[in-house]
C-alpha positions as CSV (number, residue, x, y, z in Angstrom):
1,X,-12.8,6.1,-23.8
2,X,-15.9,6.7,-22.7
3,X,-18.4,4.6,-20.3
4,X,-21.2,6.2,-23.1
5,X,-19.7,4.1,-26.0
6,X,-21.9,1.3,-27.1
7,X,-19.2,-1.6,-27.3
8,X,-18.8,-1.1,-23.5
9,X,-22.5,-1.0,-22.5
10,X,-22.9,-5.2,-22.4
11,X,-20.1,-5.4,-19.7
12,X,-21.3,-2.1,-17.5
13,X,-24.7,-3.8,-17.7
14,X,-23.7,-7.1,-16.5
15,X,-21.2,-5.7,-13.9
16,X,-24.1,-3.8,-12.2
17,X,-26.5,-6.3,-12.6
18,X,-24.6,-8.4,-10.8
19,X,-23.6,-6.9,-8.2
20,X,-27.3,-5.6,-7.4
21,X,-27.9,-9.3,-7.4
22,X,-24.7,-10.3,-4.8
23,X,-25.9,-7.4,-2.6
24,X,-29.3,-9.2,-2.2
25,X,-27.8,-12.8,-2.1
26,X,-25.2,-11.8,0.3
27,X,-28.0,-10.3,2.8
28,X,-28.7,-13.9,3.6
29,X,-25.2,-13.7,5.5
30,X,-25.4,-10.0,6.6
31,X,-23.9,-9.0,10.2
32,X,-26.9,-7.7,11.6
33,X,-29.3,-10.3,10.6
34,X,-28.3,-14.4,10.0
35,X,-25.4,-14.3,12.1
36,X,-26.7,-13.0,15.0
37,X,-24.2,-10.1,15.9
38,X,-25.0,-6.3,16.6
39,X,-21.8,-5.5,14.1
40,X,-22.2,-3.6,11.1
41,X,-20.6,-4.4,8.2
42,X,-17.6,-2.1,8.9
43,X,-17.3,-3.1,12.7
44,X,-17.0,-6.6,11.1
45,X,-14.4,-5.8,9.3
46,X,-12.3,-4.2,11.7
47,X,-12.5,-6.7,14.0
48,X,-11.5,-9.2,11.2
49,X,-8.6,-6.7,10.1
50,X,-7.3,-6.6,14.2
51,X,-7.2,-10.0,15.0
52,X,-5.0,-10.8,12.3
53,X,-2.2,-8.9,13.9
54,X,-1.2,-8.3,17.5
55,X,-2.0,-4.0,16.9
56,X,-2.2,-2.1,13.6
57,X,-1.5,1.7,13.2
58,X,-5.0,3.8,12.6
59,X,-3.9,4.8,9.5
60,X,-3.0,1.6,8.1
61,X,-6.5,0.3,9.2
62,X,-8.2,2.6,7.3
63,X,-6.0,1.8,4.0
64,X,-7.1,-1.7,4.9
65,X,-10.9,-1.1,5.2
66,X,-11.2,1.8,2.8
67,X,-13.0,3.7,5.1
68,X,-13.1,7.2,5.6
69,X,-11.0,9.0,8.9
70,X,-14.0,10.2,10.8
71,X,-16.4,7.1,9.6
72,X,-13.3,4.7,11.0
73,X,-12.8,7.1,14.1
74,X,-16.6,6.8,15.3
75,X,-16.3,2.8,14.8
76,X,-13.5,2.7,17.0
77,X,-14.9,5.1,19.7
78,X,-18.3,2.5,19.4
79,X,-15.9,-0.8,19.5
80,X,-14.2,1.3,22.4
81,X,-17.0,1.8,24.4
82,X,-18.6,-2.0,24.2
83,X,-15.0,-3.1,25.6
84,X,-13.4,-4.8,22.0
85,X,-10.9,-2.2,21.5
86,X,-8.1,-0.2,22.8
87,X,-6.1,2.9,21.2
88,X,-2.8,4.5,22.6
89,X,-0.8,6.5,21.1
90,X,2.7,5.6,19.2
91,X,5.1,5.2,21.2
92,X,7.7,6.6,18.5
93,X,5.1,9.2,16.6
94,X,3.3,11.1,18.8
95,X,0.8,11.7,15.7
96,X,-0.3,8.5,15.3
97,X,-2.5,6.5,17.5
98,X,-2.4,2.2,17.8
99,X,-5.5,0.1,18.0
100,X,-5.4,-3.9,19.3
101,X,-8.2,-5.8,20.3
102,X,-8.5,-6.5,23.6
103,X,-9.3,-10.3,24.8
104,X,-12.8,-9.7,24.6
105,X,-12.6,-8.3,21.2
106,X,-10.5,-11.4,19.9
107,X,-13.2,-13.6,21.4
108,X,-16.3,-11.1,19.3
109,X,-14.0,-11.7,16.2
110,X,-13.8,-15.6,16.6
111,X,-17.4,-15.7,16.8
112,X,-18.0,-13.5,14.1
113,X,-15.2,-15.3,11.7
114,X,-17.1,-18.8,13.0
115,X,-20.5,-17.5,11.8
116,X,-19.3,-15.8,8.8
117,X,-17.8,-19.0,7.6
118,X,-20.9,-21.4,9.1
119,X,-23.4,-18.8,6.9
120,X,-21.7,-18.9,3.5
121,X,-21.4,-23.1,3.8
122,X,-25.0,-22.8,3.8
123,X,-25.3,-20.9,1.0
124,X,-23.6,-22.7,-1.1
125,X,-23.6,-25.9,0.5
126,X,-26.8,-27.1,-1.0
127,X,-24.9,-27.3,-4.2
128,X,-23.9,-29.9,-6.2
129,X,-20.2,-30.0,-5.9
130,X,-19.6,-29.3,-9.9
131,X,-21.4,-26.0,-9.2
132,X,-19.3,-25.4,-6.3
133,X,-16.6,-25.9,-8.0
134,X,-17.4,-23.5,-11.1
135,X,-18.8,-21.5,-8.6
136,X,-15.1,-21.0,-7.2
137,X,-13.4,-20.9,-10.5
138,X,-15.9,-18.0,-11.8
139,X,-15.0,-15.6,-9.0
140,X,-11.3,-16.5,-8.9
141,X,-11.6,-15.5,-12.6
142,X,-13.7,-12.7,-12.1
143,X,-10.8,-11.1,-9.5
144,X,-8.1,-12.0,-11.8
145,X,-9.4,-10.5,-14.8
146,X,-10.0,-6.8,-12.4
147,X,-7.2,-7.0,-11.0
148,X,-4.3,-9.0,-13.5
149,X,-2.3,-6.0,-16.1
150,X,-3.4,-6.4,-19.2
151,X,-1.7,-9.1,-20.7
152,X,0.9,-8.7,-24.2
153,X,1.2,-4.6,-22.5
154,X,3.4,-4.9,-18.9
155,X,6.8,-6.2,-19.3
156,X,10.0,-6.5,-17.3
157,X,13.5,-5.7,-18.4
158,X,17.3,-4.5,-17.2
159,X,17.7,-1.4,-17.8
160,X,18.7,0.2,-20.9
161,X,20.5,3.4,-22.2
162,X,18.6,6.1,-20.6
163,X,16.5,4.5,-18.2
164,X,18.6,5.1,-14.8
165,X,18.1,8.7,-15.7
166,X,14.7,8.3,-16.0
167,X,14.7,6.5,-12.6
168,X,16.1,9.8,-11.3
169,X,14.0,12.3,-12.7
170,X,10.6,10.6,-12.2
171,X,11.5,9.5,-8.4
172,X,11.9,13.2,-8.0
173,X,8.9,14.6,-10.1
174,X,6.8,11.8,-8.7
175,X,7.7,12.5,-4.5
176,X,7.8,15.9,-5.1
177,X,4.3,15.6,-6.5
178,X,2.6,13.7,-4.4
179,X,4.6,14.2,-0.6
180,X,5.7,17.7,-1.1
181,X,9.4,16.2,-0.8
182,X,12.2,18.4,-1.9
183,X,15.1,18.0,-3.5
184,X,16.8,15.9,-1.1
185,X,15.2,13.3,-2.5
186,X,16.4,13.6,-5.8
187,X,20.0,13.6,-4.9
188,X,19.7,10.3,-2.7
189,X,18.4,8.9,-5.8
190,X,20.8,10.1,-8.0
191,X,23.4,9.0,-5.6
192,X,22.2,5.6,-5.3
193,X,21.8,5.1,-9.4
194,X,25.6,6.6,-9.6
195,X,26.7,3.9,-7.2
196,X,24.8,1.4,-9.0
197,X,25.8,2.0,-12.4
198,X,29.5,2.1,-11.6
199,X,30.1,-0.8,-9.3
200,X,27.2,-3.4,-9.6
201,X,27.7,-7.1,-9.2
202,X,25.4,-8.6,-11.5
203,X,25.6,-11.7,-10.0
204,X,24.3,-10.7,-6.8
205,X,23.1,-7.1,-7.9
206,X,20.1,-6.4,-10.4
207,X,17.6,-4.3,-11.4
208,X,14.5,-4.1,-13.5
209,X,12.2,-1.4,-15.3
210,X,8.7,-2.3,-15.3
211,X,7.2,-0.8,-19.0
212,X,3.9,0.1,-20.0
213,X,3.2,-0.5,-24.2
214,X,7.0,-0.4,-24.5
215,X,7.3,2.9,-22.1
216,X,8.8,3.1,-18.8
217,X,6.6,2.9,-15.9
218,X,8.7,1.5,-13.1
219,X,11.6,0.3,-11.6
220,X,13.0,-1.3,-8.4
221,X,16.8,-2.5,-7.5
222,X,18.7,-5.5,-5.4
223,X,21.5,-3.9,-3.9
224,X,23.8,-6.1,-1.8
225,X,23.8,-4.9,2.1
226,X,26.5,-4.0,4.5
227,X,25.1,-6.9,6.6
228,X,26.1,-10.5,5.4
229,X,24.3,-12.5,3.4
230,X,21.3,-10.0,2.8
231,X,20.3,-7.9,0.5
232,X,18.7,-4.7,0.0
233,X,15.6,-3.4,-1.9
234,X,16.0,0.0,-3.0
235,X,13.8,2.5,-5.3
236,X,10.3,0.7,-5.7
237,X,9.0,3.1,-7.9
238,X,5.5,2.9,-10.1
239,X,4.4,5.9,-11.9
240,X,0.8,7.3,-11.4
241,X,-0.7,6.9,-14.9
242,X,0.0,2.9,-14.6
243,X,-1.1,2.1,-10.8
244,X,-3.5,-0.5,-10.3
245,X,-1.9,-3.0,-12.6
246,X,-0.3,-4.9,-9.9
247,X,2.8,-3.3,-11.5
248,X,4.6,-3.0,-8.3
249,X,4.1,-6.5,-6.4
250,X,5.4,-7.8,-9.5
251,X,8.7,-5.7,-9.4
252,X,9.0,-6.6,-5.7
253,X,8.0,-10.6,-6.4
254,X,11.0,-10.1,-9.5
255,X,13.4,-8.8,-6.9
256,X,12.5,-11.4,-4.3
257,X,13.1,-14.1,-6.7
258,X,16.3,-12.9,-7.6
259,X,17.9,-12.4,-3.9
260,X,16.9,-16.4,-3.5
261,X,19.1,-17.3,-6.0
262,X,21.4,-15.5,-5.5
263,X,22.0,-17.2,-1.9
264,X,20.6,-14.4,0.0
265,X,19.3,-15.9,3.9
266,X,17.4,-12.0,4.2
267,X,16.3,-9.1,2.2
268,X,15.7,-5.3,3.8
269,X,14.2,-2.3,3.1
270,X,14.1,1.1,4.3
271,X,10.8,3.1,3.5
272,X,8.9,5.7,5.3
273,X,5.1,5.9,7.0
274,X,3.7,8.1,4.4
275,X,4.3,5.7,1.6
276,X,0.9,3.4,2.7
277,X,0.8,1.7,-1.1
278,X,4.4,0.5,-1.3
279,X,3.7,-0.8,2.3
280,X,0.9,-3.0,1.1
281,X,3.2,-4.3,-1.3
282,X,5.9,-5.5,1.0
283,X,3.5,-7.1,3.5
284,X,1.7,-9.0,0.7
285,X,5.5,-10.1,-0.6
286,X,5.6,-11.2,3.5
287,X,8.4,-8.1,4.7
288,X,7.8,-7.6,9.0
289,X,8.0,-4.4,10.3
290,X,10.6,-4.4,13.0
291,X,12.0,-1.0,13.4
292,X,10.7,2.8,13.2
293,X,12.2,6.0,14.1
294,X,11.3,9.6,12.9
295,X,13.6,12.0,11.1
296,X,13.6,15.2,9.1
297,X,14.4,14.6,5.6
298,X,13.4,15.9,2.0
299,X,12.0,18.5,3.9
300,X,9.5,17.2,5.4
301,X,9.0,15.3,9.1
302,X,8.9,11.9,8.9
303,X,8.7,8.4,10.3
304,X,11.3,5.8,8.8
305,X,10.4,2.4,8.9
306,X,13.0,-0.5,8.3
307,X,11.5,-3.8,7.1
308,X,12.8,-7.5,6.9
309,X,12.2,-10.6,4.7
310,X,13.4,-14.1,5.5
311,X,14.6,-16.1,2.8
């Protein structure tokens, strides 16, 4: 399909035409004009990003802002310099460097996030409130029609006759694709699936394959953990050609749901540093970070990261 074809012209048209006209509205709340700050747009939005945690790894930063390493590195050196900022490196990876803002920088972002929300209330506050209201039901709309899978095409189901080998062989085809992992990684998975097939407990054990137009696309499992009343997550997995669906929050949401009634009190995870998309998905699901520790594995040099939800 195209972006030539005809029957798609009416919605490119209307999708650029808006947003030329959003870029001019929105300069009426710009950070360098209205609301009075010598931030540019992607300082802003660091220091928005930083004071919603106490410190953030550089590279998850970036993932956050989108922004490219050396674009994000000169920002940093900038906020640095003007006193808003501080960097040091991990104290477990030696290759990765922290950022926090310091208490002048937390005080620049409340003044920032006070402006910011002072400036759009004038924008739309002359309205009537009806406007306002299908003002704020367009754009939720708008971001759940981008972002939503395509309803009647993503589905969720146990799995069936040949799926848990097709959780093996695209974990390994996938990792080894995409990380350079070897075939380590393969046999934990394999190990795992074995494990599960042979000695589940379906009332506390579960998993699911996400499809795609009836064709596997994804997968994740509840595992009961050695610990007590909690369970594990084990093998998010969403294939390549079907990303950016919101395939995999949904897995993780499924699994979540399930642990609760089950009678979990936690859930855990174990993942590693390198895997920044399944790490936005457990901190959108709420998972915590509370442990990290670097190991050699699959062939590669690597930081493992265990992660905690509360029931």
């Amino acid at each position: 399909m195209g972006i030539g074809e005809p029957h798609l012209e009416p919605a490119i048209d209307a999708i650029r035409s808006f947003n030329r006209f959003y870029t001019s509205v929105i300069g009426a709340v710009d950070y360098s004009g209205k609301l009075g700050t010598p931030y540019s747009l992607t300082e802003a939005r660091v220091l928005y990003e930083l004071n919603r945690v106490e410190q953030m790894q550089v590279p998850w930063l970036r993932d956050a802002i989108r922004a490219e390493a050396a674009h994000l590195s000169r920002v940093l050196t900038r906020l640095g310099r003007a006193g808003l900022v501080e960097r040091e490196t991990h104290p477990i990876d030696g290759r990765v460097h922290v950022v926090r803002l310091t208490p002048q920088g937390r005080e620049a972002a409340a003044v920032l996030d006070e402006r910011s929300q002072q400036a759009i209330g004038d924008l739309v506050g002359r309205l009537p409130q009806g406007e306002r209201r299908r003002l704020t039901e367009s754009l939720r709309t708008v971001q759940d029609v981008l972002t939503r899978p395509r309803l009647g095409l993503v589905g969720l189901r146990r799995p069936q006759p040949g799926d848990l080998g097709w959780v093996i062989q695209r974990n390994g085809a996938v990792y080894a694709e995409e990380f350079g992992w070897n075939e380590e990684y393969e046999a934990l998975v394999a190990r795992i699936v074995a494990e599960f097939a042979a000695e589940h407990d379906p009332q506390c054990e579960a998993a699911w394959i996400a499809t795609f137009d009836d064709e596997p696309v994804g997968c994740v499992f509840c595992v009961r953990d050695e610990a007590p009343g909690t369970a594990r997550l084990r093998l998010l997995l969403v294939d390549p050609k079907a990303r950016g669906h919101g395939i995999g929050d949904r897995l993780v949401r499924t699994c979540i749901e399930f642990t609760r009634r089950a009678g979990y009190r936690e859930m855990v995870l174990w993942t590693n540093d390198v895997l920044a998309a399944a790490r936005g998905i457990y901190q959108r699901a709420g998972f915590e970070l509370v442990a990290e520790k670097p190991h050699h594995s699959f062939g590669k040099e690597l930081v493992g990261q265990d992660w905690r939800l509360s029931l």
